[in-house]
N, C-alpha and C positions, 0 to 999 in steps of 0.2 A: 677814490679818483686819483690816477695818476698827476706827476707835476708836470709842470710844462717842460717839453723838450722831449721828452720821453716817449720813447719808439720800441716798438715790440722787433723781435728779432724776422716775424715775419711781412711787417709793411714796412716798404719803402719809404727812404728818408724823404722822398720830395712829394708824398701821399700828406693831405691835411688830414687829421683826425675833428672833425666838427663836430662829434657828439660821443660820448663815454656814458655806459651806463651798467653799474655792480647790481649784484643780487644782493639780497637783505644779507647772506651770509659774508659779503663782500670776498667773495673767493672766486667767483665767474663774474664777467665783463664781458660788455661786445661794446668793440668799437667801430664807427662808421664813418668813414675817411671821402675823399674825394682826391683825385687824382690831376696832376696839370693837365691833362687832354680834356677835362671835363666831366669825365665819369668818375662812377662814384662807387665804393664795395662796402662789406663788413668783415668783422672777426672776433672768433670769439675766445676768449682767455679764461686761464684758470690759475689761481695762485694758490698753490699749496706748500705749508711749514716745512717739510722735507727739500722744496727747494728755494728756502730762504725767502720767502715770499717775494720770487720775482716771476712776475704775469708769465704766461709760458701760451703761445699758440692753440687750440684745443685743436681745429679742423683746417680746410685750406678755403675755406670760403673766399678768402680777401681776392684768389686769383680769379674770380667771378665779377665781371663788368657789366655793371648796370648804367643805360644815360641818363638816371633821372636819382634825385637823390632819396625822392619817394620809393623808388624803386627799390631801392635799394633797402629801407626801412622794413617794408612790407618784406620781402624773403628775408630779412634778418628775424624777424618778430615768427616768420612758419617754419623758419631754421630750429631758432634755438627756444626751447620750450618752456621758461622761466623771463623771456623777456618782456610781453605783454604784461604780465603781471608788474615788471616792475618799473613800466613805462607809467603804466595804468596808477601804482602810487606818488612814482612821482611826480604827474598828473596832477593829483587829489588834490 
């Protein structure tokens, strides 16, 4: 998990980030933001040792508006295909 403060180069600085969640290899994240209008997106990240392990955008998902924050969980979890899984343990 990132520290606080910390913004990917693709969400906007006035986007909240309310939920972060890595894969067991800790090298993909999706993070799931909410926006001052209301709405809510995702995005998914990859941090690989070639570049210094700093999070790097994967796809453009985040420009995708959802109103609901469920909403927006749900196409994260059909998006990206290692998420449920690792929603599911940390769940457990």
């Amino acid at each position: 998990m990132r520290g606080k403060g910390w913004v990917s180069r693709r969400l906007d600085k006035s986007w909240l980030v309310f939920d972060s969640v890595e894969n067991d290899e800790h090298d993909r994240c999706v993070d799931l933001f909410s926006r001052p209008d209301g709405t809510f997106g995702f995005e998914e990240f990859r941090r690989d040792v070639e570049d210094a392990g700093v999070w790097t955008p994967v796809h453009y998902y985040s420009g995708i508006i959802y109103a609901a924050q469920r909403d927006a969980l749900d196409a994260a979890t059909r998006a990206v295909a290692w998420l449920s899984d690792a929603l599911q343990r940390r769940a457990g």
